[in-house]
Each structure stands twice: as structure tokens, then as C-alpha cells.
N, C-alpha and C positions, 0 to 999 in steps of 0.2 A: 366152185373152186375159184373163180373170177371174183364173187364178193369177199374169199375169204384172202383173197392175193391182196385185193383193194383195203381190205381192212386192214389188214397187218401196212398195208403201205400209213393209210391214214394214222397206223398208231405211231410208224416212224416218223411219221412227220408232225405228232403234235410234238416233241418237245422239243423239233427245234423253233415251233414257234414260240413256245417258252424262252427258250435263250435268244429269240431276238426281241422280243416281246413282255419283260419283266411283269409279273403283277404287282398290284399295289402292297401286297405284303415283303415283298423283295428286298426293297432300301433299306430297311430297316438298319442295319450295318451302318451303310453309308450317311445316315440320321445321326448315329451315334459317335461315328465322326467328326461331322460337322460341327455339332456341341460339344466336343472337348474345346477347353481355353486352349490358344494360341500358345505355344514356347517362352514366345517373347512375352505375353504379359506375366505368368506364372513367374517367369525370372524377373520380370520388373518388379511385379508385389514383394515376393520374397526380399527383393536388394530392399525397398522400402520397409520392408518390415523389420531387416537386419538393421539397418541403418537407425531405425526409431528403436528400436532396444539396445542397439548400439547410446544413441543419447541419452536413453533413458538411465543407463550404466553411468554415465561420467561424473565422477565425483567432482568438478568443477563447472558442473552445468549449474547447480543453484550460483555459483558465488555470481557469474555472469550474466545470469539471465535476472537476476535481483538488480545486478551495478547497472547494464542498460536497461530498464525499464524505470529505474527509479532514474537515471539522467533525462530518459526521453519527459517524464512528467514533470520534474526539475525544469526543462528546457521551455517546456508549453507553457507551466506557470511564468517563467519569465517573458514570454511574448506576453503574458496576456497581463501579468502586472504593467508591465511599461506601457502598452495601449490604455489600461484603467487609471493609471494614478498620472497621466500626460494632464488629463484635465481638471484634476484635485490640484495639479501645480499652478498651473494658468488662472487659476480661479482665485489663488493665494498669493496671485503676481510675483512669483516664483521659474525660474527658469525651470523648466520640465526635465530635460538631460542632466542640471546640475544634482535636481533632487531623486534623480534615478541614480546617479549615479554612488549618492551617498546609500541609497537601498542597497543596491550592489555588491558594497561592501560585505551586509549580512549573507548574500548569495556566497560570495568567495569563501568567509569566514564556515557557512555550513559544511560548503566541499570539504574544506580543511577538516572538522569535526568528522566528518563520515571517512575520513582517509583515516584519521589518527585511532579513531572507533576499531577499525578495522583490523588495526594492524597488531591492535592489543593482544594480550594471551586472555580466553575463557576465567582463568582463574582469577585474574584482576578484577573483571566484574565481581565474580566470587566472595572473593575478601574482603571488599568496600563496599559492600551491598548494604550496611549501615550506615557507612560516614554518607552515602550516598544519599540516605532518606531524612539523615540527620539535618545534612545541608541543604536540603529544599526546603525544610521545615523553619531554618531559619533565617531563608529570603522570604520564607512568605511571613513571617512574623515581622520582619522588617516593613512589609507593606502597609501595616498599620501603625507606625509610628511614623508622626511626624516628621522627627531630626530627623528622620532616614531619605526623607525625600519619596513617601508615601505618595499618590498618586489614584485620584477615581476615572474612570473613564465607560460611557456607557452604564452607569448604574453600578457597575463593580468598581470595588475595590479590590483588585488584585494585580496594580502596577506599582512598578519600583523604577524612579528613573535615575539613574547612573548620573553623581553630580561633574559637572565641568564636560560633559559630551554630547548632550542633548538625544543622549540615547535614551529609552524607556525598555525594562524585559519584564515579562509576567511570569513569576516564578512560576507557579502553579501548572504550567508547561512542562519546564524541567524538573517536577514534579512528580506526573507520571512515568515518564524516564527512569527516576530511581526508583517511584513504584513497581515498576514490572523487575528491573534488577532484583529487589527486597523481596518480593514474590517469589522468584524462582529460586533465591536462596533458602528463604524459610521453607517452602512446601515442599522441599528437594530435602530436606537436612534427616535423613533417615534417625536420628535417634529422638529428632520430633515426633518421626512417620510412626516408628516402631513404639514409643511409650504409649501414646492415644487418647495422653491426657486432656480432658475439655480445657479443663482452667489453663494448663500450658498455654494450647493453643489459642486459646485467647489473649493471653498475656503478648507471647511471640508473636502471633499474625493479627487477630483481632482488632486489637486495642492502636497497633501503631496503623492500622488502614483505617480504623475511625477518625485519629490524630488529623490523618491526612486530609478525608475528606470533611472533617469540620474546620480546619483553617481554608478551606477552598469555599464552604458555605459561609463562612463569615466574612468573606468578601461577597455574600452576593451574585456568585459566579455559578448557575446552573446549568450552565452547557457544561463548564469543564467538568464538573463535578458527574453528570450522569457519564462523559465520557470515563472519566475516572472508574465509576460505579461498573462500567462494562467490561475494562480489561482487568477489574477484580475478579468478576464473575468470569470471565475466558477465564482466566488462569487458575481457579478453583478447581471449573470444571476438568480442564487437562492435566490438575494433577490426580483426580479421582477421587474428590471430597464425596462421600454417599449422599444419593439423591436425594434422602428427605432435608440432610444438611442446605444443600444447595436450593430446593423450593424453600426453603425457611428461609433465607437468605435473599432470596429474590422476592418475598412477598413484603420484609421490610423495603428492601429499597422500593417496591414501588409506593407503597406508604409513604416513606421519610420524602419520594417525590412529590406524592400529592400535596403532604404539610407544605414543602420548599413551595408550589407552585397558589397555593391558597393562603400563603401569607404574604404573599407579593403583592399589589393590584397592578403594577405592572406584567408581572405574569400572566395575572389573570385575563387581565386582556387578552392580552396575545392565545391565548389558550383557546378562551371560549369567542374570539373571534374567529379563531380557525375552524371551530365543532359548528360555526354558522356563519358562514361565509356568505351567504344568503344577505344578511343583514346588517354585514361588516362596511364600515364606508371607506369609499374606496381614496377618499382624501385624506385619512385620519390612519386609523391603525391597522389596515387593509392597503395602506398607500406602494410600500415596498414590496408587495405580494403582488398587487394587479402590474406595476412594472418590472418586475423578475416576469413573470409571464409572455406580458407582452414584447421585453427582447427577446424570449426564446422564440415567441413564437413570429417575430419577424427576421429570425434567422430561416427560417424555412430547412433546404433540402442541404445546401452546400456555403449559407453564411451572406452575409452583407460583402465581406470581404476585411481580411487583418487590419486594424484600425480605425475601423468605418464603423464603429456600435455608435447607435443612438441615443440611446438610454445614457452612457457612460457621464453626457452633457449635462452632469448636475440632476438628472431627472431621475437614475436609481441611485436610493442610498446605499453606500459601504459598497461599492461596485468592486473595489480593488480586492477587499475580503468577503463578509459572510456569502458576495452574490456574483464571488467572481464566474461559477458555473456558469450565470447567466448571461454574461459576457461572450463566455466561451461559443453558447449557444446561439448566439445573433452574429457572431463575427466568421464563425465554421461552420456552424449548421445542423444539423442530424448528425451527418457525418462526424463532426468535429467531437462532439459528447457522446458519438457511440467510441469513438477512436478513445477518449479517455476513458472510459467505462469497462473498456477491453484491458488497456491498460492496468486499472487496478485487481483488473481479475484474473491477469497473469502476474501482477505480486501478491495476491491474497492464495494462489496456486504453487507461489515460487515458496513461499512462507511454511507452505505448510508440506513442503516436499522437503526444507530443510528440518524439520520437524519429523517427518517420517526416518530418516538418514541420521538425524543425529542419535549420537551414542549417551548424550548425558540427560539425565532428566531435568538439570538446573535449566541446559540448554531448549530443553522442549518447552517447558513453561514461559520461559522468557519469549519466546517468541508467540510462544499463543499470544501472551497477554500484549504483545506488539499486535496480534493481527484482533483483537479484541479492538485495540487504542485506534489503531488509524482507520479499520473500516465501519466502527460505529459512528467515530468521526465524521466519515464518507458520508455514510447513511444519510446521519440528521444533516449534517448540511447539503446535499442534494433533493433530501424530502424537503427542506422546507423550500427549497429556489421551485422546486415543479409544485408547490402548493400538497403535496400529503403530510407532511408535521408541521407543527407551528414553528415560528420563529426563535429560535433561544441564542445566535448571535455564536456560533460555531463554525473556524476557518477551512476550508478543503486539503488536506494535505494536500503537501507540494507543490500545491497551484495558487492560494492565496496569500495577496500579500503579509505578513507578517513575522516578524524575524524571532522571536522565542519560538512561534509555532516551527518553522523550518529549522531551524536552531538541532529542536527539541529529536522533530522526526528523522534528520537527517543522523545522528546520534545514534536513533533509533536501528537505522537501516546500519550502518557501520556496526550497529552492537552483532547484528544480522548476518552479516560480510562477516565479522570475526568468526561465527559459529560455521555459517558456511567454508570457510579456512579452513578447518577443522574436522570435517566430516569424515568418517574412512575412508581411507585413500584417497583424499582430499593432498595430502601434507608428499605423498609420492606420486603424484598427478605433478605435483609443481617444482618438486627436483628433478622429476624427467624433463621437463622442457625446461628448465633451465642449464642441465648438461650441454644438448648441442652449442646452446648462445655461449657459455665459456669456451668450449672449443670454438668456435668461428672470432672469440677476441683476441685469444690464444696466438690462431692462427695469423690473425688481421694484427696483431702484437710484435708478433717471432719474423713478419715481412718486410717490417719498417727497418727503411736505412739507419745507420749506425750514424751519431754524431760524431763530429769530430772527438768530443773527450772522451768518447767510449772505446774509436779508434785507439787513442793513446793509452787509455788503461790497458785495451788488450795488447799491445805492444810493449 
């Protein structure tokens, strides 16, 4: 009876050693606790994530996110012209500020171009998309006539200088400008789309984009020319030419390249000095490659510091244009060329988001064949400054010096800003915020004292 007294005690008292005593299977609960997210992050992610969909929504995020980013690379190419071309002036016993400042002038005159670009109506582009092609065709036909004030410069022939100003513009810039106009009008024109006639199409688009790029080969000009060749091909492919069309298309041009590049011996150099770098001299036609190199790479992590390039001293050719990148990279650094790098690849994003948003198909192809023009651009001229393409004398949008190229792009990005204007609910985005600002002049209007003659009138 005593063990069975003690028993029954000991069975009371195991479980309270259980509830003072958890076992390792217990917590479990309070595990499951512990790993929930906090309140406050769940509500922070979420307010972020409303916030980015919220942006994502604004039908006035492209025009803005295009106008600063194209200002800020605007802004760098101007520091970094005036640091490049300070010693091109001093060299020509030329004051440096006086001859910046006449450059300048192209800078203000571009802003003006990208404002007035902008403010235009879509269908303007629309309607003049011939006189457009027409008229580039016949400044660049001017470049090879004499009376006209014809003009060679590096090998080509594709300068025109402006008599009584001492100005020079290379049509063949504004050029592609009315090609990519010409483009979106023709490939957009549904009763072209709908017939599907070859010969048409040849006629209408073929024939006048051969026009084009044979008065740009017959100056001699095969940078602009392959860039030309690129934003043909973007703008094919975005309007949905069939694939066998489009490899047919690309297997000539690379052909009609190779003839361009094997009938030059100035090409040829450069060509096959670049496929054998090995055995290129580095004083002779390797000269501007082994120095593009070496300012980048005495730029190191964070630059010499703004105005401090070496190289600039007469030591790399064209420092102002084909190798302004190179500048960029001994004066800022790593940093400095991944900062512009970033840059263009939030307008090669911004481009193609007005693209996604717009309503028109004239409007989508025109900008493909924008983002065709300035990022092939991009391309060859930053492969040939870090040594992977050869050299073919191609400026960096927005950064190097020269005023038809800025001219041309700056036009470009306005044509850009016009379509971004335009996107839906683009056009009621910009009436609502301009309501309150007439009420507040309204207001700040209806406050102002009365002059004496109003006095009088109302008496």
C-alpha cells in the first residue's frame, strides 16, 4: 500500500516536472515565432514596393528621367571638352577660354534644338519625313562640290564649311537624324504594311537607304556609315521585317563592309593591325591605341584629378573627340567611366520604356532606330579607346567634342522628349500640375494692390 501511495505520488509529481522543465520538443511554437518578419519590415517592403509601382505607373517618368540623364552626360562632356581642347588651343597660340568659348556656342545652340525638338507635335515629324531625307541628301551632295565650300578632313570627305563663319557641319550626321524619321514613317505606313509588295518596298524604303548610305561611302566615311547601317537594321528589326528578310540583310552589310574596309589601305591597316597587336608598332599605327590605354590606365581607381590628364599634352591624338573616353578615364578613374557607363544604360532603359508605353508604331520605331544610332555609336567608340575594335574615328555621344555630332543627338533626344510628351496619360499628368500653379498666380494676381488708375477707373 506504501509503494502504491509513493507511486501514484511520483506519477503527481512528474508533470510538474514537465511544466518546470520543458523538453527539447516544446519550443517549437515559440521557433515559429521568432521567424516571423517583424511589423515594421513587412510595412517598410510593402510602402517600397507601392512606391516602385507607384513610379513605374507615371506617365511622366520617361520624359524626366531621359531630360536628366541626357543633361547630366551633356554636363561631363563639357568638363571634359574644356579640359581636352585647353591644350589643342595653347599649342595653336590661341587663348583657350576665347576658343572654348566660341565651342559653346554649339552647346547652347544644341539645348535650343532639344527644347524646340520637344515641344513639336508627333505629326510634324510625320509629314516631313521626306523633306527631311531630302534635305540631308542635299547637304551632303554639296560636300563634293567645290563652289560649295567642300571640305576633306581625316581621309573623308564629308565636310561642309559654312562661308563667312568659320564654322564647318558634317551633314551626314543630320543625316541619320532624318533617317530614323524616314524609317518610322515608311515602316509604320500600313498600306505599305498591308500590300507586301517586294518591289514597293524597295522602291519606298530600299532604294532611298541605299541613296543614303552611298553618298556617306563616297566621302570615305565608314564609321558613320556602319553607324548608319545599325540604326537601319534596329529599326527593321522593331518594325517586324521576317527573319530570313532581316539575316539577308545583315549578311550584305557585312560583305559591303569587308569590300569598304579592303579597298582602303588605310583601313587595312588599322584592321589588321588591331587582329595583331602583337606586331603592331607602337610608334606608327598602334601609336594612339598604346596611348588611349595608358591614360586609362594611369587613371587607376578615382583619376589623376579634373584637369590633370597627361596624355591630353599633345601625346594622344584626337583627345577632345574619338578618345575623349580616354580622358575621362585618367582624369576620374574607374569610377568616373563606370559613372558614365551607368549613365547610358539608364538612357538605352529610358528609350526603351518610352517604346514599351508609346501608342504609335511611327513613334516605336523611331526610337528603336535612336537607340540603334547612339548606342552603336557608344559601342565602337569605347571598344576601340579600351583596344577590342579597331579604330574607324567615331565620336561618343554627348561627350565628345564636336558640334554636328551634338547638334545631330541632341535633336535626337528632343525627337524623344516629344514622344515621351505624348505617352498616355502623359498630356493629363501635365494639366494636373499645371492647375494648382494657375491657381497660386491667380491668387498671388487677385492680392496685388490696386494702382492708382485702376483706383480711378473703379470710381
Amino acid at each position: 500500500m506504501a509503494r502504491s501511495i509513493s507511486g501514484d505520488t511520483a506519477a503527481q509529481t512528474r508533470p510538474a516536472k514537465l511544466i518546470a522543465f520543458p523538453s527539447s520538443s516544446a519550443p517549437t511554437n515559440s521557433a515559429k515565432t521568432d521567424s516571423a518578419p517583424p511589423l515594421e519590415k513587412t510595412e517598410k517592403s510593402s510602402r517600397l514596393e507601392d512606391f516602385l509601382a507607384e513610379m513605374k505607373n507615371q506617365p511622366v517618368l520617361s520624359y524626366y528621367l531621359l531630360l536628366v540623364t541626357t543633361l547630366l552626360l551633356f554636363i561631363i562632356g563639357l568638363i571634359l571638352v574644356f579640359s581636352a581642347s585647353t591644350i589643342a588651343a595653347l599649342d595653336n597660340n590661341a587663348d583657350p577660354f576665347l576658343s572654348f568659348g566660341k565651342r559653346s556656342l554649339i552647346y547652347v545652340a544644341s539645348l535650343v534644338v532639344m527644347f524646340v525638338a520637344s515641344r513639336l507635335k508627333p505629326r510634324f515629324y510625320k509629314r516631313l519625313a521626306w523633306v527631311f531625307l531630302i534635305a540631308s541628301w542635299v547637304l551632303q551632295t554639296l560636300v563634293f562640290l567645290p563652289g560649295f565650300h567642300g571640305a576633306a578632313a581625316g581621309g573623308n570627305t564629308n565636310w561642309l564649311v559654312i562661308p563667312g563663319t568659320g564654322f564647318s557641319i558634317q551633314p551626314s550626321e543630320f543625316m541619320k537624324l532624318a533617317l530614323v524619321v524616314f524609317l518610322g514613317r515608311m515602316l509604320s505606313d500600313p498600306d505599305l504594311r498591308r500590300a507586301g509588295d517586294k518591289k514597293q518596298w524597295f522602291i519606298m524604303v530600299g532604294l532611298p537607304v541605299l541613296v543614303s548610305l552611298g553618298l556617306v561611302m563616297a566621302g570615305r566615311d565608314l564609321g558613320t556609315a556602319m553607324v548608319m547601317a545599325s540604326l537601319i537594321l534596329v529599326a527593321l528589326f522593331v518594325a517586324g521585317i521576317p527573319m530570313r528578310y532581316f539575316l539577308g540583310i545583315v549578311l550584305v552589310g557585312v560583305f559591303g563592309a569587308a569590300v569598304a574596309v579592303m579597298s582602303s589601305p588605310n583601313r587595312r591597316r588599322r584592321v589588321f593591325g588591331f587582329m595583331d597587336a602583337s606586331t603592331t608598332d607602337p610608334t606608327g599605327i598602334g601609336y594612339q591605341r598604346q596611348h588611349g590605354l595608358w591614360s586609362l590606365a594611369t587613371g587607376g581607381l578615382t583619376g589623376v584629378g579634373p584637369g590633370a590628364s597627361r596624355e591630353k599634352w599633345s601625346y594622344l591624338p584626337e583627345a577632345d573627340t574619338d578618345y575623349i573616353f580616354a580622358i575621362l578615364g585618367e582624369e576620374f578613374g574607374l569610377m568616373g567611366t563606370f559613372l558614365v557607363l551607368g549613365l547610358f544604360a539608364v538612357l538605352c532603359l529610358t528609350f526603351i520604356r518610352i517604346m514599351q508605353r508609346s501608342g504609335s508604331e511611327f513613334q516605336t520605331i523611331v526610337v528603336g532606330g535612336i537607340i540603334g544610332w547612339i548606342f552603336s555609336q557608344t559601342l565602337i567608340n569605347i571598344g576601340a579607346v579600351v583596344g577590342l575594335l579597331p579604330i574607324i574615328g567615331v565620336p561618343l555621344p554627348l561627350i565628345s567634342s564636336g558640334g554636328s555630332s551634338l547638334l545631330s543627338i541632341m535633336g535626337a533626344v528632343g525627337l524623344a522628349l516629344c514622344f515621351a510628351r505624348h505617352e498616355p496619360g502623359a498630356q493629363a499628368a501635365w494639366q494636373a500640375r499645371r492647375r494648382p500653379l494657375k491657381r497660386s498666380l491667380a491668387v498671388l494676381s487677385s492680392s496685388r494692390p490696386s494702382t492708382p488708375k485702376t483706383r480711378k477707373k473703379n470710381r
